[in-house]
N, C-alpha and C positions, 0 to 999 in steps of 0.2 A: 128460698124460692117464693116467690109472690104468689099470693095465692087469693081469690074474694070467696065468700060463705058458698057462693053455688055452684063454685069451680070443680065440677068431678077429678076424681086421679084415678089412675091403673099405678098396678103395684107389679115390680121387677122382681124378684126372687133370685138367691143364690142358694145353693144348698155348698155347704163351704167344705163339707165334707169330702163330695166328687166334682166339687165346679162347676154342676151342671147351672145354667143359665136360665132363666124362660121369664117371661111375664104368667101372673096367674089367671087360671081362666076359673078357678072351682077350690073345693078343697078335697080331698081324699079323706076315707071313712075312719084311718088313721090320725086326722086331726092335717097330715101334710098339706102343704098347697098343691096343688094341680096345676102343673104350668105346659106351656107351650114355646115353641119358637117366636121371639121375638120380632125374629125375623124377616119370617113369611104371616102369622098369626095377624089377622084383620082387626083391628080395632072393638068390630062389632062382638068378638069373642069373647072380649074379657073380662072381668068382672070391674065394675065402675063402683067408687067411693063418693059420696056426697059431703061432702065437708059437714054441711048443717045439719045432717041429720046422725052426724057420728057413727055411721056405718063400720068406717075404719077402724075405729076403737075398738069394736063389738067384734071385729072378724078379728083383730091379734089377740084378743082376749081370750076368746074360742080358740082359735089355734094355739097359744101356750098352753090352755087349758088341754087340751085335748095329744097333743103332741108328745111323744114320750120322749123326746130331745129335740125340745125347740132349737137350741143353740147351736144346731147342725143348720139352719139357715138365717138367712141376711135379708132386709127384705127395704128396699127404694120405691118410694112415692114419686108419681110424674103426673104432670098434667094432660088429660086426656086430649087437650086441643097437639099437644106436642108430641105425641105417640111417635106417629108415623114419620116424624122426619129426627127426633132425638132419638127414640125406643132404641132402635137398628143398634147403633154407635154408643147408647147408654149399658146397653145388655153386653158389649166387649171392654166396656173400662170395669164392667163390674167383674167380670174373670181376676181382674187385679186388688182387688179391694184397698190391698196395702198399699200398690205404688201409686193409686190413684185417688186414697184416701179425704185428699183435699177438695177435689174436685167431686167427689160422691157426697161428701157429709151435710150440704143441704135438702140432698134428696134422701137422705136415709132416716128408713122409721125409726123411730126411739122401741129398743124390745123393752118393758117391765116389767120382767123378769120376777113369780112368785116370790122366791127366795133368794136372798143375796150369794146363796152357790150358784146358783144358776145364772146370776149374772158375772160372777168372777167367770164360771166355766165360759161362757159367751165371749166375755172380753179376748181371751185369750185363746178360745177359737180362731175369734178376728184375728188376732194378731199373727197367729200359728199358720195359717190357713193358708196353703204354697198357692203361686201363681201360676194358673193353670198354663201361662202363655199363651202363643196364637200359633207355633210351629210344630208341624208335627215331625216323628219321629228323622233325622236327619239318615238320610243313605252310607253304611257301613260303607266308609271310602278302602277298605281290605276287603271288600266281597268283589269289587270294581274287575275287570279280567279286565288290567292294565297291558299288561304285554300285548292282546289282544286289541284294542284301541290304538296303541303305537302303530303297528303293523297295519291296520284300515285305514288309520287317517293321519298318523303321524306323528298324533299328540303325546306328550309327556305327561305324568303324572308330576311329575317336577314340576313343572311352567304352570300350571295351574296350580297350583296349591303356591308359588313364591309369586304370581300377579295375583292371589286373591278369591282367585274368581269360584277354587274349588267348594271354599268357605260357601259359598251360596249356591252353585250346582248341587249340593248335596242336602238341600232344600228344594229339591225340583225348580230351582231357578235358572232361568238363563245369565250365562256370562254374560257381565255387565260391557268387556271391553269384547274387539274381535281378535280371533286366531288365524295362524294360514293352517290350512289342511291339505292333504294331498292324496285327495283319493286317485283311483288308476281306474281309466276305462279301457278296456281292450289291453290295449301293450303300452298306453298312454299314462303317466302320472302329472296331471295338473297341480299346481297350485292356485288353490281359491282363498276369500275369507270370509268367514260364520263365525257366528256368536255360536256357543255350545252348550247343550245341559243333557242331563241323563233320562232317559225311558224304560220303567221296569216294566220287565218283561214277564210274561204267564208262568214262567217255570223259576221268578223270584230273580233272575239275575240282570244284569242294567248294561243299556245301549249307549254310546254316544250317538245323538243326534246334533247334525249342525244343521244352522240353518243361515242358509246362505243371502247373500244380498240379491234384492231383487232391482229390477231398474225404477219402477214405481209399484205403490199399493194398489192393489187388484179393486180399487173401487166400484167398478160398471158391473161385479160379479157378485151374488147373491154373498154374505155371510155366515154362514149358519141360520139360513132361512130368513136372514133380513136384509132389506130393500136397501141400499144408502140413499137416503135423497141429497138433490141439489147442494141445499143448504146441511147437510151432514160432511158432505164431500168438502165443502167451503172449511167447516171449523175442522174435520181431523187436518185437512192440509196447511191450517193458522197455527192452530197449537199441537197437532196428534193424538187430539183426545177429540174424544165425541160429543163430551159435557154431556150425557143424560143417559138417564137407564134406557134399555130397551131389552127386548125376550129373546135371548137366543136358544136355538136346539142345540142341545148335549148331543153330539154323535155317536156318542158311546149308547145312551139308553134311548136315545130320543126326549126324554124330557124337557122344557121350558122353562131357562131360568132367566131369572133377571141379573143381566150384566153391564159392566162399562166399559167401553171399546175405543182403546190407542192405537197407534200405529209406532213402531218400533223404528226411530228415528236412521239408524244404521245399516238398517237390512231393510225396512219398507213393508216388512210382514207385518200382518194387522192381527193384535191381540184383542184377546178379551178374558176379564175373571168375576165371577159369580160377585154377586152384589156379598152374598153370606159368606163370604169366603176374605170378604177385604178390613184388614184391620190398621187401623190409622194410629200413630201414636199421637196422645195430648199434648206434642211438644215438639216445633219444627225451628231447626235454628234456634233463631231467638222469640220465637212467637208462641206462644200458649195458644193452646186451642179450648175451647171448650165444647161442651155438647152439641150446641145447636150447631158449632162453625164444623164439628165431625161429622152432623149429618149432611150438612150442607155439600160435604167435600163425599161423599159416601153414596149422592142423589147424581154426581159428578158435575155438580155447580163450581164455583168459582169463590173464593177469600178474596177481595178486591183490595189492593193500594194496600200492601202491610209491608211495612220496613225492616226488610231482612239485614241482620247480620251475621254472617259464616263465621266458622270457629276463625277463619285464614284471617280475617279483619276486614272481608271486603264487604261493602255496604253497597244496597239498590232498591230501589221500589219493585213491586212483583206483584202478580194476585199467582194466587194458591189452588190449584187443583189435582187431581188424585188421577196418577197414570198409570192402567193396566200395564201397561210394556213394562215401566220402571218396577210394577207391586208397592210403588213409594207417593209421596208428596213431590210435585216438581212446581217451579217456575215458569210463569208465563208471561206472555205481555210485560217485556222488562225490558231494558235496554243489555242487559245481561242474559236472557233469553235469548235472543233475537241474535247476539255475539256468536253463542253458544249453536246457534241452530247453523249459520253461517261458517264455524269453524266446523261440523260433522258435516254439512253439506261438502265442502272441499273434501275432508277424511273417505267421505262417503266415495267421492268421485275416482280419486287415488286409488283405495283400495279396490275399485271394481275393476282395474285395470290389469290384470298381473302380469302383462305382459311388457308394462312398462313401467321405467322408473318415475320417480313424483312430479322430474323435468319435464315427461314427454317424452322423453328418449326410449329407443330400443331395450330392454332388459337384455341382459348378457344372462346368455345360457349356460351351463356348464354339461347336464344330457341331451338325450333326446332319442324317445324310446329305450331306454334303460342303457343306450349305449354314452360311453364318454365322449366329451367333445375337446380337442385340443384346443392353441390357444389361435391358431389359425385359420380352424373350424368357425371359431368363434369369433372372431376378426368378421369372417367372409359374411359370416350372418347378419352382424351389426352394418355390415356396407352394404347386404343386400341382396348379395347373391345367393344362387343354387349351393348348398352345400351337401359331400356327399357325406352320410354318417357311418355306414359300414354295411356289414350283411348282419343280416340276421332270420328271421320266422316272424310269420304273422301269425293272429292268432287263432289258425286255424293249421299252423302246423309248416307251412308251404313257408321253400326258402323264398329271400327276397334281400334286395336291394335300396337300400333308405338313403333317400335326399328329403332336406328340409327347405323350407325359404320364408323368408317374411313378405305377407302377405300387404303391401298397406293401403290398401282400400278395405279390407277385412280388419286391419290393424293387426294382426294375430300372425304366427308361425300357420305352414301347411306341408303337411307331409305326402308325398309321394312315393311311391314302391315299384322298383322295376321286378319283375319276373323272370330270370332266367330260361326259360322254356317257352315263353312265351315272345322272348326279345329276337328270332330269329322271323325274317319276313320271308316268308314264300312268294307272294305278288303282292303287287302294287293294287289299293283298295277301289274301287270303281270312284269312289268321291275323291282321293287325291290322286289321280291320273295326272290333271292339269297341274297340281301342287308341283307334282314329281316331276313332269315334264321340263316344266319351265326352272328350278331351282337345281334340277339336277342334271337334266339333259341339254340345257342353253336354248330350248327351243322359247317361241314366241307366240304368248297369246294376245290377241288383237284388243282386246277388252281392259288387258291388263300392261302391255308393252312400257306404258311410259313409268308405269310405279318405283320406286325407287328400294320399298322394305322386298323382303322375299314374300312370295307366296305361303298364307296359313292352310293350313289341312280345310280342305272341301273348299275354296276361294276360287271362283271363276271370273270376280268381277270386283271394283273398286269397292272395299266393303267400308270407308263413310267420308264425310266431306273433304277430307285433308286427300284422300286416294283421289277422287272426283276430281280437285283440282289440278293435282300432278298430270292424271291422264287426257284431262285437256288442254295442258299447256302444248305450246307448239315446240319444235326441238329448232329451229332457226326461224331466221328470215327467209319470207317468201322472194324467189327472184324470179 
């Protein structure tokens, strides 16, 4: 690390024993260091080194001296001009010492250790010293109340676990691809599709939540207390990322954290995750990353023009930035990007549809309302017509009568319900007097005489331009 005589540094600490992290701000009466969140911890806190004046020296001196097991910690020298944009991103490769070893060992202080046990014990601390990781404990996929999930939304415990996805649901992740679900409103079971992941619950036991696709991201609506501006709205709908920290409120406690805000390409729901919460590995594809390109991506900046190669063999130019939706590194600004957003845009479109297949065409049914549809049912539906579907209850108990039809100004099926008890007429309604009259009794109204369709309920007069002109066409030549 370059360093000139009047260059201050702050110092990183690990305690290798429990992982815990911190930059130092002090030392404890014990001889330990005293540390803090790297994290959130201000600059102005922490204790600063003068190169020229060997302050550093002086303090690991005092601390072996005074420590009754130094070699329970690790301790990195950083440049105090570089705190705030490396610290963040240096205090989570140090969680790994070992697999990050290459990339820490110009920042790491030399311990000089009294005695040569003390320094064997050290070494071999290092080397010992398990990797705390970045993930916490994964959700018991045998506590899940499977049979229970089938039955609400359809899903399998099969299907997710042989696409993958459960691997990462059980990390509080959202599935990466989308499912169909089939929840039931009323007497109705839809078919929709949502990406899914788990919700634990107060009483320890876990929810499927899906989460469905929207038609666009709710931009015009506040965020968790933040504004989008113009030029926000411009870059989530470029790349789906925000590119910059901003403060959201935790709704849970109300607290103010600093987070990076994507928008969830497939569904259009707009995420966000805690700036201390995001861990980047030093290795994407083929590109090494180092400190500063981790903070960079971690501040939600951008790696400009780096030459990716995928394991598959495909090669492209890309910059580099860090997307809450994914919790990963993605691609942007690529000609590969840009395929990619084009090829979910279509997926997107298709799957929002479920009432039709990928052609355009009508979807063939097979129920509706929980009753079966023959295959003449289902003929009459795809052509259009009224189809009857049988008897059954609504839900509210009361028999009834089920017709469907495809709707296509709505695009969609619509169900209608005759009544029994209700299907008997005693009179004729004051509004279709004329209806009934004309349609039923042959009689003639003067307003409506030349029209050619029958009269609709409550119609006393040419209801729009095509009737207008039938009713003023003449029926011959004048003689």
């Amino acid at each position: 690390m370059d360093q000139t005589p009047d260059q201050q540094e702050v110092l990183i600490a690990r305690n290798n024993e429990t992982g815990q992290v911190g930059a130092v701000v002090g030392q404890n009466p014990d001889g330990t260091p005293k540390m803090a969140d790297a994290k959130s911890t201000p600059l102005s806190e922490l204790v600063k080194f003068n190169k020229g004046q060997n302050p550093l020296e002086a303090f690991m001196s005092n601390f072996i001296r005074q420590a009754k097991n130094p070699t329970l910690f690790s301790f990195f020298k950083l440049q105090e001009d570089k705190y705030e944009l490396v610290g963040p991103a240096m205090s989570d490769i140090i969680k790994s010492p070992g697999d990050n070893a290459d990339m820490l060992k110009p920042y790491e202080v030399e311990m000089k250790a009294p005695t040569e046990k003390v320094e064997q014990e050290q070494t071999q601390t290092a080397e010992q010293a398990p990797s705390t990781g970045i993930r916490k404990a994964p959700i018991d996929r045998n506590r899940i109340d499977w049979a229970k999930i089938e039955q609400q939304w359809g899903i399998k415990r099969d299907d997710l676990e042989k696409s993958g996805a459960l691997d990462q649901m059980v990390y509080n992740h959202k599935s990466p691809q989308l499912f169909t679900v089939t929840p039931q409103f009323g007497d109705e079971k839809f078919s929709l599709q949502a990406k899914l992941s788990f919700r634990t619950n107060p009483d320890g036991s876990y929810s499927l939540v899906p989460h469905f696709i929207r038609n666009e991201p709710q931009l015009d609506q506040d965020f968790k207390g933040y504004t989008f501006t113009k030029e926000d709205k411009a870059e989530l709908r470029k790349t789906g990322n925000l590119g910059k920290v901003v403060e959201l409120t935790d709704p849970k406690t109300g607290e103010m954290k600093k987070c990076l805000v994507s928008i969830d390409k497939l569904t259009n729901e707009i995420e966000a995750v805690p700036v201390d919460k995001i861990y980047i590995k030093p290795k994407v594809a083929n590109i090494d990353l180092d400190m500063k390109a981790i903070g960079i991506l971690k501040n939600g900046g951008l790696i400009r023009e780096q030459h990716v190669e995928l394991p598959n063999g495909a090669k492209f130019t890309a910059d580099l930035q860090y997307s809450a939706s994914k919790r990963d590194i993605v691609f942007v600004n690529s000609d590969q990007y840009r395929q990619n957003q084009s090829q979910e845009k279509s997926e997107q479109q298709q799957v929002r549809d479920s009432w039709h297949n990928p052609d355009g065409s009508i979807k063939r049914l097979e129920h509706w309302c929980k009753l079966p549809l023959n295959e003449q049912q289902q003929a009459d539906y795809l052509a259009g017509k009224k189809v009857l579907v049988g008897e059954t209850k609504d839900k509210f108990g009361n028999d009834c009568t089920v017709y469907f039809q495809y709707n296509p100004e709505k695009r969609q099926p619509e169900t209608t319900r005759v009544y029994p008890d209700r299907d008997k007429v005693v009179g004729v309604a004051e509004e279709s007097k004329t209806q009934y009259a004309v349609n039923n009794q042959g009689k003639t109204n003067e307003a409506t005489k030349n029209l050619k369709e029958p009269l609709q309920r409550g119609q006393t007069a040419p209801k729009d331009e095509k009737q207008q002109q039938q009713q003023r066409k003449p029926k011959g030549p004048k003689v």
